[in-house]
Backbone as CSV, one residue per row, in Angstrom:
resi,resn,N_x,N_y,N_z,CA_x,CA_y,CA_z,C_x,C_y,C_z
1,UNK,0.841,-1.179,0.000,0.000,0.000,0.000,0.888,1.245,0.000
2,UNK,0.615,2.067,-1.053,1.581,3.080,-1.152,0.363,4.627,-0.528
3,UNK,1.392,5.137,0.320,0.459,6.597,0.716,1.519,7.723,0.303
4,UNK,0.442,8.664,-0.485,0.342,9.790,-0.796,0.416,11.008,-0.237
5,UNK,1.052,11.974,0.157,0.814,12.969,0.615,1.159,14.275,0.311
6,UNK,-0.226,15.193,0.155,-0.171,15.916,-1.046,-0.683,17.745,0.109
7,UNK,0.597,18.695,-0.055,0.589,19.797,0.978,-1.141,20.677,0.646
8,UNK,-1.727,20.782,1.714,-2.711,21.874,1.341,-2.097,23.252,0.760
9,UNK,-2.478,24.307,0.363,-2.024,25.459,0.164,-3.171,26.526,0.537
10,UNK,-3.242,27.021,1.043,-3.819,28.013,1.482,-3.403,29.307,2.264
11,UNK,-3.675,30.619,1.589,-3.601,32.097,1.661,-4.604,33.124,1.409
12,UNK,-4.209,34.134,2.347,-5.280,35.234,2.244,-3.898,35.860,1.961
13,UNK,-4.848,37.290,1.027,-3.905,38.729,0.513,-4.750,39.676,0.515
14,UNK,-4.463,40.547,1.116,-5.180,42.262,0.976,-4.832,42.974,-0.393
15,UNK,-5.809,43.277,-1.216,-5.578,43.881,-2.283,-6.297,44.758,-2.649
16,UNK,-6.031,45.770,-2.803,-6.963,47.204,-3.198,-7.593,46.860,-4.443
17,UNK,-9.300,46.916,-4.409,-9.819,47.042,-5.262,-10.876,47.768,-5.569
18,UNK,-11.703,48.427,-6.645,-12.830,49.534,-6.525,-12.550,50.418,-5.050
19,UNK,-11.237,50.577,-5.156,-10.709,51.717,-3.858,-10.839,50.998,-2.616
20,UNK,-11.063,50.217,-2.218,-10.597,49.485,-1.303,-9.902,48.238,-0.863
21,UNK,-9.273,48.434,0.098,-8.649,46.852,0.534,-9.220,46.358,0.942
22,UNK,-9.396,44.624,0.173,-10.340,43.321,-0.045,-9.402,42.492,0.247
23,UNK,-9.938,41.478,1.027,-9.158,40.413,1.712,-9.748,38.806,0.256
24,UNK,-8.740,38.757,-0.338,-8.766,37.876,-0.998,-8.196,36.417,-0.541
25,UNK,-8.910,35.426,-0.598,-8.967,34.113,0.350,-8.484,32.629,-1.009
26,UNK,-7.218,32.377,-0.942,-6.958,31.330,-1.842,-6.859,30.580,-1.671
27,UNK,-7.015,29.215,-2.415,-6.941,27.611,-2.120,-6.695,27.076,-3.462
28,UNK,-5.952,26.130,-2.967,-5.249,25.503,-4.397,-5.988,23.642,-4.410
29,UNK,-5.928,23.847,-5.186,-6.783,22.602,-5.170,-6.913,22.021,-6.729
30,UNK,-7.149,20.143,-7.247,-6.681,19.337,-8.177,-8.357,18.757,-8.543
31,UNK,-8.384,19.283,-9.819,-9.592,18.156,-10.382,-9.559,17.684,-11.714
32,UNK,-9.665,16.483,-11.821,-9.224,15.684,-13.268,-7.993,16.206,-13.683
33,UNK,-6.999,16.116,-12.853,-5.502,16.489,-13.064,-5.554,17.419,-13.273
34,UNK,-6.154,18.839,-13.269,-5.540,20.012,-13.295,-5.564,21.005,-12.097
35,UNK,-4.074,21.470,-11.823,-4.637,22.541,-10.943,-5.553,23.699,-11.208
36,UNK,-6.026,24.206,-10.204,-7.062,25.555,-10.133,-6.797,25.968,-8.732
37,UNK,-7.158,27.312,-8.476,-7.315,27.872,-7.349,-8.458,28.305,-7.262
38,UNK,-9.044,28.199,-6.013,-10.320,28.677,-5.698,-10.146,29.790,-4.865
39,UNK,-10.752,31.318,-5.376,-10.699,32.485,-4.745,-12.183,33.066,-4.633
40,UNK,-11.869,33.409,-3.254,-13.634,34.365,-2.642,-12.912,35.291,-1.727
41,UNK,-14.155,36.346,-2.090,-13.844,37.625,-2.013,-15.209,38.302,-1.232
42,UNK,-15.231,39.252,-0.494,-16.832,39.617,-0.116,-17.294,41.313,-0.652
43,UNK,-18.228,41.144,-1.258,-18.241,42.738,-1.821,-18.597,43.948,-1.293
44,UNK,-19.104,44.664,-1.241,-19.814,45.733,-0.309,-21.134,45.673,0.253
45,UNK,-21.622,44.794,-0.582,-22.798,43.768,0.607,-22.678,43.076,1.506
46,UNK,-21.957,42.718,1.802,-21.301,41.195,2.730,-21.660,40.033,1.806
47,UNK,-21.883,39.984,0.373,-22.161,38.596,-0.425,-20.450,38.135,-0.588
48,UNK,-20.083,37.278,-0.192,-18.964,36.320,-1.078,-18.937,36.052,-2.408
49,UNK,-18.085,36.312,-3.197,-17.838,36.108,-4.777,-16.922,35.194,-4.761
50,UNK,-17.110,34.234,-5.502,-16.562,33.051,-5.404,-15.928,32.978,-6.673
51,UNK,-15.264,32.227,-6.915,-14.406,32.094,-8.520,-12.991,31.655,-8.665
52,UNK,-12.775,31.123,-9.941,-11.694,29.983,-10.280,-10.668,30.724,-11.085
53,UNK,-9.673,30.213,-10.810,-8.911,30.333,-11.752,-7.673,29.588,-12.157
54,UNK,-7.368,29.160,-13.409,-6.244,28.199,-13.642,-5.110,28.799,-14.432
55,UNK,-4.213,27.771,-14.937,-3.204,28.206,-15.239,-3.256,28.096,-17.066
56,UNK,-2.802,28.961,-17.193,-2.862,29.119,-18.910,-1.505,29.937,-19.406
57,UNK,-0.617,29.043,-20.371,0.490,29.923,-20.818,1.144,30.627,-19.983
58,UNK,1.427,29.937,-18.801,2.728,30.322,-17.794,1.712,31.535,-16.866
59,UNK,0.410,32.341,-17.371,0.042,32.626,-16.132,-1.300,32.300,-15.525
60,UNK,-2.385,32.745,-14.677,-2.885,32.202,-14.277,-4.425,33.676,-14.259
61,UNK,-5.776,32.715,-15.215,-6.373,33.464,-15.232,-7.810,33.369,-14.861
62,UNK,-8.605,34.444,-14.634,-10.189,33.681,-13.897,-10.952,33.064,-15.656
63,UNK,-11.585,31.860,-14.389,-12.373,31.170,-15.271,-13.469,31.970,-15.790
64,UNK,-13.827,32.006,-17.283,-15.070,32.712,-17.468,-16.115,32.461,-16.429
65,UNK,-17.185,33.675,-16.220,-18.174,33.551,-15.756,-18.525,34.975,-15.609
66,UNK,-20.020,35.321,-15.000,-20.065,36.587,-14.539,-19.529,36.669,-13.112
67,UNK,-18.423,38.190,-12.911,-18.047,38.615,-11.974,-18.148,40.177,-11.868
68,UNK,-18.097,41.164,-10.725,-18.147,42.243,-10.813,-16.702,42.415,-11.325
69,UNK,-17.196,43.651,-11.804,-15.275,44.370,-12.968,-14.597,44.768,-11.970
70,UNK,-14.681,44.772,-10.944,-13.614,45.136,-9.642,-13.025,44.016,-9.583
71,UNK,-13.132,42.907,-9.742,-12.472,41.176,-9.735,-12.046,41.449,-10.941
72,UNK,-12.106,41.044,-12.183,-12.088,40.965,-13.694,-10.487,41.889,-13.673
73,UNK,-10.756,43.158,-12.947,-9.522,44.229,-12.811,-8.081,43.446,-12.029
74,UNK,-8.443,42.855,-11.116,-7.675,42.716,-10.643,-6.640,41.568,-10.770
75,UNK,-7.275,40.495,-12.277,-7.017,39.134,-12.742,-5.114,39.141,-12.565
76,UNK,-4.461,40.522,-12.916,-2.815,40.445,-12.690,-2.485,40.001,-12.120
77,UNK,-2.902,40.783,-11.014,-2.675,40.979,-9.330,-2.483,39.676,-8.909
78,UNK,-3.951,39.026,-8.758,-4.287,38.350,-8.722,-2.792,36.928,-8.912
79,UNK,-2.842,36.882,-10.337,-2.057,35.609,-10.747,-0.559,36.104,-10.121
80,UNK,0.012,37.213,-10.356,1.454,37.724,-9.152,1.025,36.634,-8.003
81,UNK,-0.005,37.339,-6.949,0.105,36.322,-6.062,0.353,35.020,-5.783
82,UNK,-0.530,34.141,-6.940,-0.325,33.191,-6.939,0.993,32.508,-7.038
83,UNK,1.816,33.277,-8.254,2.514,32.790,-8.587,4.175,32.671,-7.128
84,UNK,3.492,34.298,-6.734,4.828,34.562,-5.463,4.123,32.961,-4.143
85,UNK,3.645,32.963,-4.373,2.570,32.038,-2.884,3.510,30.831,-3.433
86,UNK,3.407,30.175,-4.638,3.618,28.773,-5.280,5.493,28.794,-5.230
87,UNK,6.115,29.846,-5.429,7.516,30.063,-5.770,7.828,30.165,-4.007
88,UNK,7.015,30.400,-2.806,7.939,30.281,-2.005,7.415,28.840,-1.412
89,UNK,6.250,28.150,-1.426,6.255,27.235,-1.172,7.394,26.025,-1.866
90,UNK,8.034,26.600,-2.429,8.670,25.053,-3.632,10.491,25.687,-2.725
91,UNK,10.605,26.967,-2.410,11.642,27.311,-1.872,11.883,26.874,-0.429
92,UNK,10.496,26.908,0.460,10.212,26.250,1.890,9.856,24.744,2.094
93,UNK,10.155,24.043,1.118,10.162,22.988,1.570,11.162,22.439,1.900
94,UNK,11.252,20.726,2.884,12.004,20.517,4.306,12.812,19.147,3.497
């Protein structure tokens, strides 16, 4: 019996968006072999916006769907993070 063990990843980042700082909530996570990250966000209602995003051509972008353009804006940002989050995890490991 062979066991597997596979690191969670999970991060929050403050990122200014539609003029304010939004606490953006990430999780990395595998389905039918591909990675995706799952990011939620809460808007000026208190609703959570939920939404995906994967990796495409070295960067990493939201999955179509409808989102407010304050998310949509911030898709750069966004994949930077990811990418700084993933580059120090591969540097911190034991």
């Amino acid at each position: 019996m062979q066991i597997r063990f596979v690191k969670n990843i999970q991060f929050t980042r403050l990122i200014k968006a539609d003029g304010r700082l939004r606490e953006f909530n990430f999780r990395k996570m595998t389905l039918l072999q591909e990675t995706l990250f799952s990011i939620d966000v809460v808007d000026d209602r208190g609703n959570r916006v939920m939404f995906r995003m994967r990796k495409e051509d070295n960067e990493w972008v939201i999955i179509a769907q409808p989102l407010p353009a304050w998310v949509l804006e911030q898709e750069k940002v966004l994949s930077d993070m990811i990418k700084e989050e993933l580059n120090a995890q591969t540097v911190n490991v034991y």
